[in-house]
VMD Tcl script that draws the C-alpha trace (Angstrom):
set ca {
  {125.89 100.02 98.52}
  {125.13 101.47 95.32}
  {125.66 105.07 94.47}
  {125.30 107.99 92.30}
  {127.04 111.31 91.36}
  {124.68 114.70 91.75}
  {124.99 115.90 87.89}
  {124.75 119.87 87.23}
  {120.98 121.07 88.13}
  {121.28 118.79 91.44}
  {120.19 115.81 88.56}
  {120.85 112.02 90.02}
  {120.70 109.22 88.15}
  {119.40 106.26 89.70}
  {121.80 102.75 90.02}
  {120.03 99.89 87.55}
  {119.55 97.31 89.78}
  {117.66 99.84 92.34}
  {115.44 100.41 89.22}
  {114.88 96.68 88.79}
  {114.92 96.18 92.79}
  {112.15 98.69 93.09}
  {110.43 97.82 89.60}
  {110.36 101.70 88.37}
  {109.73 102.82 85.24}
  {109.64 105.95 83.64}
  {107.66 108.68 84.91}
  {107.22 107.36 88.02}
  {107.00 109.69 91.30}
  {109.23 109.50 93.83}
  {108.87 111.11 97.24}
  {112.52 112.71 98.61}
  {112.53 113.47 102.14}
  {115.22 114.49 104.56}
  {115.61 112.54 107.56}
  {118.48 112.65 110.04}
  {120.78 114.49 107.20}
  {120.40 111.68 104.97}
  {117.81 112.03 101.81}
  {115.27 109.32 101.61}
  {113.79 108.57 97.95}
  {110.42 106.09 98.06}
  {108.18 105.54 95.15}
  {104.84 106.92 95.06}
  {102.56 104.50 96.47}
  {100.40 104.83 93.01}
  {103.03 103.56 90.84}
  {102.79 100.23 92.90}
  {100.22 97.03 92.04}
  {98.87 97.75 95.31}
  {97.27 101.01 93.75}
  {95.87 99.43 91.03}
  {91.78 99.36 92.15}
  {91.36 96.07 90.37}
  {94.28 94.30 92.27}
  {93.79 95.78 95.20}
  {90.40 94.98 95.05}
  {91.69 91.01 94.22}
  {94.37 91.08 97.28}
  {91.49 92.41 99.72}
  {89.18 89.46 98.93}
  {92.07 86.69 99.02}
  {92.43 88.36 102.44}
  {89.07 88.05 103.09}
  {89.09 84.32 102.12}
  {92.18 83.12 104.65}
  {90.16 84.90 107.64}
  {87.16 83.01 106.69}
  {88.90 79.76 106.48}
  {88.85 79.24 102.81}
  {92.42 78.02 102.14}
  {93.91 74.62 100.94}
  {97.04 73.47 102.67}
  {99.56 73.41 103.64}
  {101.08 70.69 101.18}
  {103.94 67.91 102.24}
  {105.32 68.60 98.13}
  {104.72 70.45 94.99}
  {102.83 67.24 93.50}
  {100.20 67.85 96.27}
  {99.64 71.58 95.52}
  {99.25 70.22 91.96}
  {96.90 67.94 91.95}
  {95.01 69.77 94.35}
  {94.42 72.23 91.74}
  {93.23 69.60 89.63}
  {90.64 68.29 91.68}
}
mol new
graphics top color blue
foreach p $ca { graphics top sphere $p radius 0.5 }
foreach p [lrange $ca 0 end-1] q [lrange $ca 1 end] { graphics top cylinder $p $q radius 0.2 }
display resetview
C-alpha cells in the first residue's frame, strides 16, 4: 500500500503511481472525507472524461445503440473484428 508523510501545514504529497492510477493532473479537485477514522481522497467527478459534455454525450448514445440492438459481435478472433470494420 502506498503512502505518504503529512508535511508542515498538514501538506501530503500524493504516491506517483496513484497519480498515474487515477490519471490526475495538476489542479485537479479532490474531495477528502472522513469515514470510519480513515480519510478518503476521490477526484472530482469533473476532472474525469465522463464530465466532458462531448464524451459524455458520445458514451450515452453508444449506450443507446447496444439497447437498440445495434452491435456487431461477438468475434471468434481479432481478424474477424477486423475485417468487420472493413466491410
Amino acid at each position: 500500500m502506498p503512502q505518504t508523510i503529512i508535511r508542515e501545514d498538514a501538506q501530503i504529497a500524493l504516491p506517483q503511481e496513484v497519480v498515474i492510477r487515477l490519471r490526475l493532473e495538476t489542479g485537479d479537485i479532490l474531495n477528502v472525507d472522513v469515514e470510519d477514522g480513515k480519510i478518503i481522497l476521490s477526484p472530482e467527478e469533473e476532472n474525469t472524461l465522463e464530465y466532458n459534455p462531448e464524451i459524455k454525450a458520445s458514451i450515452q448514445r453508444g449506450l443507446k445503440d447496444a439497447e437498440e440492438g445495434r452491435t456487431y459481435g461477438p468475434f471468434d478472433n481479432a481478424d474477424d473484428f477486423l475485417k468487420s470494420l472493413k466491410s
